[in-house]
ROLUM-865102 format. One record per residue (C-alpha): residue in one letter; x, y, z. Coordinates in steps of 0.5 Angstrom, whole numbers, plus 500, padded with zeros to 3 digits. Layout:
BEGIN
AXYZ ...
This chain:
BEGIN
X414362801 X415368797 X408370792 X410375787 X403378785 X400382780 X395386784 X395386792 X391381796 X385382799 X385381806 X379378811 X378376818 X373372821 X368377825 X365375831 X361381833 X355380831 X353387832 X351393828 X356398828 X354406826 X352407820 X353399817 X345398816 X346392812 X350388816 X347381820 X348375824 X351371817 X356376816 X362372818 X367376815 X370383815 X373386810 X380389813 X385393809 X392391813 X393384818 X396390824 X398396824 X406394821 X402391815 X399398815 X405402814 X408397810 X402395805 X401402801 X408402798 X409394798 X404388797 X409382796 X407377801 X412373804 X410367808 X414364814 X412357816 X413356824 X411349823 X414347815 X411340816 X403342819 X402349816 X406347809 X400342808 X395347810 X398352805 X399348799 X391346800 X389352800 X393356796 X399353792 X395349789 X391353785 X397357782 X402355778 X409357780 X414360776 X420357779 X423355785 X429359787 X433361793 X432368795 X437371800 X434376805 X437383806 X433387813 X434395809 X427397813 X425401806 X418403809 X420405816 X415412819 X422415819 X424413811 X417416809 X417422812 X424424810 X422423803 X416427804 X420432807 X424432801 X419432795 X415438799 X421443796 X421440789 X414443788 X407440787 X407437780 X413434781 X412431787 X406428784 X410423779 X416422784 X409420789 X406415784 X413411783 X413410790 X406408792 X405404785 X412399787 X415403782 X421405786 X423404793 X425410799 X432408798 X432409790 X430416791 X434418797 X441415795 X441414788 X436418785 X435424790 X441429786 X439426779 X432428780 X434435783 X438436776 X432434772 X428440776 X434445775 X435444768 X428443765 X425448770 X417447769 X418441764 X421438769 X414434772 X414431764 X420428764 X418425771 X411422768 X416418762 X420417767 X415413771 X412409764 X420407763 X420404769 X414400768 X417397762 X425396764 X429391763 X430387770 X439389768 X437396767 X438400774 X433406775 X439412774 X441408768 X433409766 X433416768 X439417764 X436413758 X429418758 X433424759 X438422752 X430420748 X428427751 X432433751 X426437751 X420436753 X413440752 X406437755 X399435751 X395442749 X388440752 X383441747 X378448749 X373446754 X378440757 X384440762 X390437764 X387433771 X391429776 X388423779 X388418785 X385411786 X383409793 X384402793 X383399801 X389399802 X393404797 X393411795 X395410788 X398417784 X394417776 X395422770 X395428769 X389426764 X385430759 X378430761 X372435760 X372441766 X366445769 X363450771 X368450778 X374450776 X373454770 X371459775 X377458779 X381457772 X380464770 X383467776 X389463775 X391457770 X396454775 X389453781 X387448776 X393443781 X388444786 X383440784 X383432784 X378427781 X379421787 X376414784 X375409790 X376401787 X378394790 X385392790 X385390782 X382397779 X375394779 X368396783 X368393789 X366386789 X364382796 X362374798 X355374801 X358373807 X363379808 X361384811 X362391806 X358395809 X363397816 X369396811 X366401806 X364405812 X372405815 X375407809 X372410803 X368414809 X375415812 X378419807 X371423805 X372425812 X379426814 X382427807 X389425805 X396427804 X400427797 X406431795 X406436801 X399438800 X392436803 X387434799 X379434802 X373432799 X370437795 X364434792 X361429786 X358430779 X353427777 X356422772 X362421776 X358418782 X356413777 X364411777 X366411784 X369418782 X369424787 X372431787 X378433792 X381440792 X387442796 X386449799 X390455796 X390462796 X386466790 X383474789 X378471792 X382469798 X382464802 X379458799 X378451801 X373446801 X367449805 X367457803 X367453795 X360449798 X358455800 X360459793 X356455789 X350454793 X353450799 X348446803 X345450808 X338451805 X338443804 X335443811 X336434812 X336432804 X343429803 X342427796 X339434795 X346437798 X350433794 X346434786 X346442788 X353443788 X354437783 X352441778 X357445777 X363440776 X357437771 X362438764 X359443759 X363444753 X360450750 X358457754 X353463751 X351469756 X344470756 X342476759 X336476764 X331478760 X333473754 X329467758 X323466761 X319460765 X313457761 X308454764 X307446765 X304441760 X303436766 X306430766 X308431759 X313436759 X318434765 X325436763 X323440756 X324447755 X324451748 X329455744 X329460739 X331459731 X336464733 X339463739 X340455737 X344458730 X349462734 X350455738 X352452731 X356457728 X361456735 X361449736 X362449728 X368454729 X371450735 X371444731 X373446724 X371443718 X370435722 X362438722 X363439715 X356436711 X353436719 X346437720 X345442724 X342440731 X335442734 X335440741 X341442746 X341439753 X344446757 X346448765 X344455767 X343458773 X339452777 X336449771 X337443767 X335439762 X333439755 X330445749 X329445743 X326449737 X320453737 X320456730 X315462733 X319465738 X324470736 X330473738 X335471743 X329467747 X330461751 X324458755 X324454761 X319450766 X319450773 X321441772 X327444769 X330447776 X333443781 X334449786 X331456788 X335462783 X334469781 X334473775 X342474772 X345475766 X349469765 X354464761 X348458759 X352452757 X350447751 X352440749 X348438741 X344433742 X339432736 X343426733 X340420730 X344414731 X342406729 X339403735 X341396736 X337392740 X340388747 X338383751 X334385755 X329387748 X331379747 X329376752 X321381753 X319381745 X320374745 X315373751 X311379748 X310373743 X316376738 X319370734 X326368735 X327367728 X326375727 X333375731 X337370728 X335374722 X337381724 X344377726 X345374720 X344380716 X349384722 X354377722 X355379714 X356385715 X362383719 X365378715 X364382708 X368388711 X374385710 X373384702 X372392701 X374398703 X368401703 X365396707 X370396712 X369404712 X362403713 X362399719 X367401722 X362408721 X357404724 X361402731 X364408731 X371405731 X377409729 X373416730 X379420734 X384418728 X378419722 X380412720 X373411717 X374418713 X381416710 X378410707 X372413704 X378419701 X382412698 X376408696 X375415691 X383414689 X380408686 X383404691 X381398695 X384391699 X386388693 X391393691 X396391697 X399386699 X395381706 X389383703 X386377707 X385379714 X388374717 X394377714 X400379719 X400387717 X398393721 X391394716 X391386717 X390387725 X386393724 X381389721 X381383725 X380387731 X374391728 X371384727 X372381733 X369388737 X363387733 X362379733 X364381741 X357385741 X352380738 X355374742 X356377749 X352383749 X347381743 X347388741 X345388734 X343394730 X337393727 X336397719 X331403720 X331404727 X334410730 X337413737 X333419738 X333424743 X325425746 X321433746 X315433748 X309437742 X309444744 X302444740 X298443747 X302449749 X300454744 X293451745 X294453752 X296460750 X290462747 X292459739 X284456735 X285448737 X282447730 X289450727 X293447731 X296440730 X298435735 X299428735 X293423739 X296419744 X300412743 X302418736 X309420735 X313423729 X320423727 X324425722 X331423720 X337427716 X344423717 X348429714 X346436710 X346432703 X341427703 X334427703 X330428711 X326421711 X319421715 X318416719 X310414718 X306407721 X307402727 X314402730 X316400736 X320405741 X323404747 X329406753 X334403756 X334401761 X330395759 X327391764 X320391765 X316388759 X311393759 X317398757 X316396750 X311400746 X308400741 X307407737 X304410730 X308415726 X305421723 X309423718 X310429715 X306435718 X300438714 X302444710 X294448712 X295448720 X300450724 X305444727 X310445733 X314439731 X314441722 X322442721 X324438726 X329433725 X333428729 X329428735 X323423737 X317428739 X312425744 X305427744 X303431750 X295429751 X293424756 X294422764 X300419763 X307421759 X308416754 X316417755 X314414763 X311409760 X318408757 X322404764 X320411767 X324415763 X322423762 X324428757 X332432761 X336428755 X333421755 X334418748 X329413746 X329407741 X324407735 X325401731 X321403724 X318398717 X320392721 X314388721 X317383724 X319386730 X312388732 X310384737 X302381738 X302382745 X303388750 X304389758 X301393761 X306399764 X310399770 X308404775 X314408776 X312412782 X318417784 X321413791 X321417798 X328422798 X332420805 X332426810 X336425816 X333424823 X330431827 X336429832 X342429827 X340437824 X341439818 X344436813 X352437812 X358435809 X359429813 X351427810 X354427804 X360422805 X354417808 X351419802 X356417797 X358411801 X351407801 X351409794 X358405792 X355400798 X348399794 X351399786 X347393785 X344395778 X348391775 X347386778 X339385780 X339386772 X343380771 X339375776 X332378772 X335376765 X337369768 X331368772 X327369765 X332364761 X329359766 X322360768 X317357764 X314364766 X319368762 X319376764 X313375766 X315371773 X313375779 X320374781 X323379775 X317383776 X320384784 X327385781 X325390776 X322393781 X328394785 X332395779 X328401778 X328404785 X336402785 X337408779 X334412783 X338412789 X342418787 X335423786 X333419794 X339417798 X334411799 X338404798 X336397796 X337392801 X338386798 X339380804 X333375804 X330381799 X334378793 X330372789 X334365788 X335362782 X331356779 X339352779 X346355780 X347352773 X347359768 X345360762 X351359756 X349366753 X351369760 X358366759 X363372760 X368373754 X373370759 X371363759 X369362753 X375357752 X376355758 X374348761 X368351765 X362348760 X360344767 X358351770 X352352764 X347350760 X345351754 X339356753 X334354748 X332361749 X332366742 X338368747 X342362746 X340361740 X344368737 X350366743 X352360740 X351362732 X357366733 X364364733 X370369735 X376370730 X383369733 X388375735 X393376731 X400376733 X405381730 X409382724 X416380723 X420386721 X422382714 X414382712 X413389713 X419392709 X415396704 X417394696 X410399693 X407404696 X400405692 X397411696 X403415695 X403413687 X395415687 X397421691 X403424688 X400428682 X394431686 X399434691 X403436685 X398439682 X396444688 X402445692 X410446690 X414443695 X422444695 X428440697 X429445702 X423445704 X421438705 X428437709 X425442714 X419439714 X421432715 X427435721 X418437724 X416430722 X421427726 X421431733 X413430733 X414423732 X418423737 X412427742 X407422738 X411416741 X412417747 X404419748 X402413745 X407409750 X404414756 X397411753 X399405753 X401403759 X396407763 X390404761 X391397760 X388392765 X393388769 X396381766 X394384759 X397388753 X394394751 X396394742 X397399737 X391397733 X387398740 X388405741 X387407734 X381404734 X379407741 X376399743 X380395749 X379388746 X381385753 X376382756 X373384763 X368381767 X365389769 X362392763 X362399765 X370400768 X371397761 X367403758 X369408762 X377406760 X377405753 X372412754 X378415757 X384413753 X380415747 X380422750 X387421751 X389419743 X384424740 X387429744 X395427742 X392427735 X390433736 X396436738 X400432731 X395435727 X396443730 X403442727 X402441720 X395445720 X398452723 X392457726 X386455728 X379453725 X376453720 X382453716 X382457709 X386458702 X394459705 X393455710 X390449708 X396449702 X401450708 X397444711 X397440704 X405442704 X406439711 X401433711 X405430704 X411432707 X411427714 X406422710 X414421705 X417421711 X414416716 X413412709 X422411709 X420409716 X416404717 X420399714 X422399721 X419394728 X419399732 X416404727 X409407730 X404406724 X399409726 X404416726 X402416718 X395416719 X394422722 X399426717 X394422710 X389425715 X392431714 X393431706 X386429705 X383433710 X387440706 X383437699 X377437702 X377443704 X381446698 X375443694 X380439690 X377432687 X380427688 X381422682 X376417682 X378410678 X372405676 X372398673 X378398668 X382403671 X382400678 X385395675 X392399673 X394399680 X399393681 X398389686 X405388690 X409390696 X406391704 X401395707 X402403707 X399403714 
């Protein structure tokens, strides 16, 4: 029996040792199974490259009968067929090393692509020996550096080929498509970074991909660019791509211990070169996601693993503190967009406001205006009408955290607080990195909020409303383009492709859904599936995330009111005005136009994580400052300040949160969501810091790998999350029972299991829920159209009340070629006479520039393939309006592997979007006079160009937003206006044809 599967099984075997083995603490006598990655040591060597099983039955009559039971039964076969069997012994020791042995002497990057068709069951050791050798060997002859691109296509046409093409003949088709070839341009402060996924069984190659870089390998990347290869972001992930998931009875902890731990200690080996564990970034750790670096030879060197530990503080001085060990050199793989060198007399430490102040330092006027102008010239004209941020999270030296604003400091002047350094450090002039962080966001409330102001007395009528009012939103947006404009603005879709920019550019032309054609949204056009899509991820969050955004409420980031501080140097109290306690103040200015509005009376303020009931407050705004006394916060905007009196901090209060970049929920003249009651706090107490036994020494590399191995082991957060939710939905008790507050307990010491290396240990730990029946709001998108109604009840809570007053819209399938033949083209009749107003364009010179907007789209497509197939779920098909979007609309029962996706492929298509847009905008930003014609010239030229084209099935219509991007990016930035038709004169327009995009 023959079983053709899209992800590789997972094997089990019945455990009899009942013992602890080293290093597997959570592993007990009801552990019947053990987890392994290979049946025996043949399947070993064999399971890395192939995971089809065939099933040869010894007895046909006895085991077919167990098999069909277990097993066929339960899936649906394709067909039954005769296969005649060939013995070719492809993955034989010595047809491996051969291949290894080959791929050493065609240098790193190419080994790397022709490394991943192998491993992920693109091709097999025959193919590349017999077949594909010679041809390869040309391709790296012929396209030199470029070679390793072709390969890359190469591995994506593989996926996609017909069963009748043959490899060489898809080799050959990728060299026709691409006779040259040139790689994406990470935009500044990225890179190219090749990446692996450790799977129990496999090694699979990924990328290159754009990410964010760090400190490290910027340090290296300026001795020399090519070192940037050395580096490998490794992800450990079950067989399917998704975290680690286990039944209770396996044992996870000796498996993960073998094989996560094994290649932390030991290493691997890919495209001739050994890679070793270097260290963690905070972030990544989050994801399962660890650093590698292969050792190489610089002007500092020999340089490897160890001697980079000890370059950026290494672990030496940590004594027996393995979560020490591992956060000091974590902090230099923390990605920091934008460095400026501070001198050492240029910062200073202040004293503490104790316990107000931890995380929090202050920033000079001046120092914060030269942040701005370099992230405004990095970005061009998009902070255009931007406020200017007033706080900043920054790395420099060992500190870390957040500054904000001090009106009275002067100079280039930055002031730190000892909360803020992580190690020991000494007065150097040094590149101080900054990320802006004084934005303000609508905030949106979570299940979580549900379900605690619903026991805090909040009625659940008050939800139903906020959702009604959000569901409006939705369900108008599909009527105007405004609308649809501005939701897509307030579910920050489309941004890599400025989608909401372009619309709000033709709402000023005067234009709008009625004057094309499929002006429903059902319609079976490009702009019809866009549109469809943006509802259904909206309607996907109030259903299954109840995430609704509530009118007056801001996402703002948390500073502590320096005015103690000022008091505390020496400053008349009577003169100062600081806020009491259970006091906040905040004022809100979304761009530079509009007018900053001060928040004033009783609102509500909280942080996610939300688990406890006692992390809602409630606070008073004070408004605008007075003018007679002097006031830290006056000024200040798009930041939440906090008041610094009292015997707790009020940002604790806050599920235990501090002022290092938390952001805080304040829900602002929304009576109604003020609750009558409030619970009392919950006494976040920092946890015990796991420190290794006398008899082990101090701590080394090898703490950290247990380290990061118990940290995969205990990722329970989610799931102790989920129980506590469940629990409340069925306990008359609600939040307040003692087995949510038990859980929000462990929740809180399971987040901090990074600061301590101290697990959660569930076991006999884990409360039980009332019944295995679940509540119908906890129903995964997956199962929404399933026949598993017998596994739910319905909620009576506000929860299931706001789940089921939610229905999804279907997915619409694609056009037919017929229905997209473009008849009328209304943007270009509205925009003809404005570009011929600005720019004279030639015959010759829009033949150039179409021969230009050819060769991109050919690079463009060919990108948005690469995109396409690396990030789409297995069974699933990602789609054009998806990647526009920047929202994976397949379901995933792990949320954050959902986001941690869709966050990389937006990365991805900004950084193509990027590279089309350098082609038609020539320099660098911010652009001016010359060339933004230019610009103006080429944007209007491609747009004509790829409007001839998209008459075509094949046509990418996504080509055409960036080129109107593009030409309205140049009219504003040339300051021309744009004609804005009203009332009668929108009604000019025909209405007729197809949909320009």
């Amino acid at each position: 029996i023959i079983f053709e599967l899209y992800t590789p099984p997972i094997f089990e075997k019945a455990s009899y040792n009942t013992s602890v083995s080293e290093g597997s603490q959570l592993k007990g006598n009801y552990k019947t199974h053990d987890r392994i990655s290979a049946i025996d040591d043949a399947h070993a060597r064999i399971a890395p490259y192939a995971y089809q099983l065939r099933v040869i039955l010894g007895d046909p009559l006895a085991e077919f009968g167990a098999i069909y039971r277990d097993v066929i039964r339960k899936v649906v076969p394709t067909g039954i067929y005769n296969v005649d069997l060939l013995g070719m012994r492809l993955f034989t020791r010595k047809s491996i090393d051969n291949v290894s042995r080959w791929i050493k002497t065609l240098g790193w990057k190419n080994a790397f692509q022709i490394e991943a068709c192998l491993r992920c069951g693109l091709l097999n050791t025959h193919d590349l020996l017999s077949s594909l050798r010679k041809p390869i060997e040309d391709v790296i002859l012929v396209y030199g550096s470029g070679a390793n691109e072709i390969l890359r296509l190469f591995s994506v046409a593989l996926w996609t080929r017909s069963p009748s093409e043959t490899p060489n003949a898809c080799l050959a088709r990728i060299l026709v498509e691409y006779p040259t070839i040139k790689p994406l341009t990470p935009p500044k402060g990225h890179i190219l970074c090749y990446q692996v996924i450790v799977t129990p069984s496999r090694i699979l190659p990924q990328g290159p991909f754009v990410m964010p870089s760090n400190r490290l390998i910027q340090h290296f990347q300026s001795h020399d660019p090519t070192l940037i290869d050395r580096f490998m972001r490794v992800e450990f992930r079950d067989e399917d791509n998704l975290a680690y998931r286990w039944d209770e009875d396996v044992d996870r902890t000796s498996f993960l211990h073998r094989r996560v731990g094994g290649i932390l200690r030991e290493g691997f080996k890919l495209g001739g070169q050994a890679f070793k564990f270097l260290a963690h970034s905070m972030g990544s750790l989050r994801e399962h996601a660890v650093w590698f670096v292969a050792p190489f030879r610089d002007r500092e060197g020999f340089v490897n693993a160890e001697s980079i530990r000890a370059l950026f503080g290494g672990f030496s001085k940590l004594l027996r503190t393995p979560s020490k060990c591992a956060e000091r050199v974590a902090q230099a793989l923390e990605a920091m967009h934008l460095k400026i060198k501070i001198l050492s007399y240029q910062w200073e430490e202040q004293d503490e406001l104790e316990p107000h102040t931890d995380g929090v330092g202050t920033i000079s006027q001046e120092l914060a205006h030269n942040i701005w102008e370099k992230q405004c010239k990095t970005t061009g004209n998009r902070r255009k009408g931007h406020v200017m941020p007033f706080a900043y999270q920054f790395r420099f030296l060992w500190y870390e955290g957040v500054v904000v604003i001090d009106s009275l400091l002067k100079g280039i002047k930055l002031r730190l607080r000892k909360s803020q350094r992580r190690f020991p450090v000494y007065d150097v002039d040094v590149a101080c990195g900054f990320i802006s962080c004084g934005r303000s966001f609508i905030s949106r409330i979570s299940r979580a909020m549900v379900m605690a102001l619903e026991d805090l007395g909040v009625k659940k009528e008050t939800f139903m409303c906020l959702q009604d009012a959000a569901k409006q939103k939705v369900y108008l947006a599909r009527d105007s383009l405004e609308l649809f404009a501005g939701l897509l603005r307030e579910q920050s879709l489309g941004d890599e492709f400025r989608l909401a920019f372009i619309l709000e550019q033709l709402v000023k032309l005067g234009l709008d859904f009625a004057h094309f054609p499929f002006n429903e949204a059902s319609g079976l056009s490009f702009r019809g599936r866009l549109v469809r899509d943006v509802m259904n991820h909206s309607l996907r969050e109030l259903k299954f995330r109840a995430r609704i955004p509530v009118p007056h409420s801001y996402q703002l980031v948390g500073v502590a009111d320096e005015g103690q501080a000022y008091i505390k140097e020496g400053t008349d109290p009577d003169k100062v005005f600081t806020l009491k306690e259970d006091f906040i103040y905040a004022c809100v200015q979304k761009c530079a136009d509009e007018r900053p509005v001060y928040l004033e009376g009783h609102c509500l303020i909280s942080r996610s994580p939300l688990i406890h009931p006692g992390d809602v407050r409630l606070v008073y705004a004070v408004g605008k400052p007075p003018d007679d006394k002097i006031c830290f916060f006056r000024g200040l905007k798009n930041v939440v300040v906090l008041p610094a009196i009292g015997d707790r901090s009020l940002s604790s209060c806050l599920a235990g949160g501090d002022l290092d970049g938390d952001t805080y929920d304040v829900y602002y003249n929304n009576p109604a969501l003020l609750p009558p009651l409030q619970a009392r706090p919950a006494d976040y107490v920092p946890g015990d810091v796991w420190t290794l036994d006398e008899g082990r020494g101090d701590a080394t590399a090898e703490g950290v790998h247990d380290f990061i191995v118990n940290y995969i082991n205990s990722d329970v957060t989610g799931l102790l999350a989920d129980r506590h939710a469940i629990i409340a939905d069925q306990s008359k008790d609600g939040v307040f029972d003692v087995r949510c507050m038990k859980l929000a307990a462990l929740y809180s010491k399971a987040a901090n299991y990074a600061k301590t290396g101290k697990p959660v240990l569930l076991h006999d730990n884990f409360p039980k829920t009332l019944t295995n029946l679940k509540p119908d709001w906890s129903m995964p998108v997956a199962e929404v159209t399933n026949d598993r109604d017998i596994d739910y009840y319905l909620s009576d809570r506000a929860l299931g009340h706001l789940f089921r007053s939610i229905e999804m819209l279907p997915r619409v399938q694609d056009l037919s070629q017929k229905q997209e033949v473009a008849l009328w083209d209304p943007i270009s009749d509205a925009l003809a006479p404005l570009v011929q107003r600005v720019v004279d364009i030639s015959a010759e010179e829009l033949v150039a520039v179409s021969l230009q907007a050819e060769g991109l789209y050919v690079r463009y497509a060919r990108e948005m393939d690469y995109i396409h197939m690396t990030h789409t779920f297995p069974g699933a098909s990602l789609t054009e309006e998806e990647i526009v979007l920047g929202a994976i609309m397949t379901s995933c029962t792990q949320p954050r592997w959902h986001s941690y996706l869709a966050d990389r492929m937006k990365l991805q298509s900004e950084t193509l979007v990027r590279n089309v847009r350098s082609h038609m905008i020539p320099g660098e930003a911010p652009w001016v006079g010359r060339q933004l014609q230019s610009g103006l010239r080429n944007g209007w030229a491609t747009w004509c160009w790829a409007r001839d084209r998209r008459r075509s099935e094949k046509f990418i219509k996504s080509f055409s937003l960036i080129a109107l991007g593009v030409v309205f990016d140049c009219f504003v930035g040339l300051g021309e206006p744009l004609n804005i038709r009203r009332g009668k004169e929108a009604g000019n327009f025909p209405k007729g044809g197809t949909p320009t995009w």
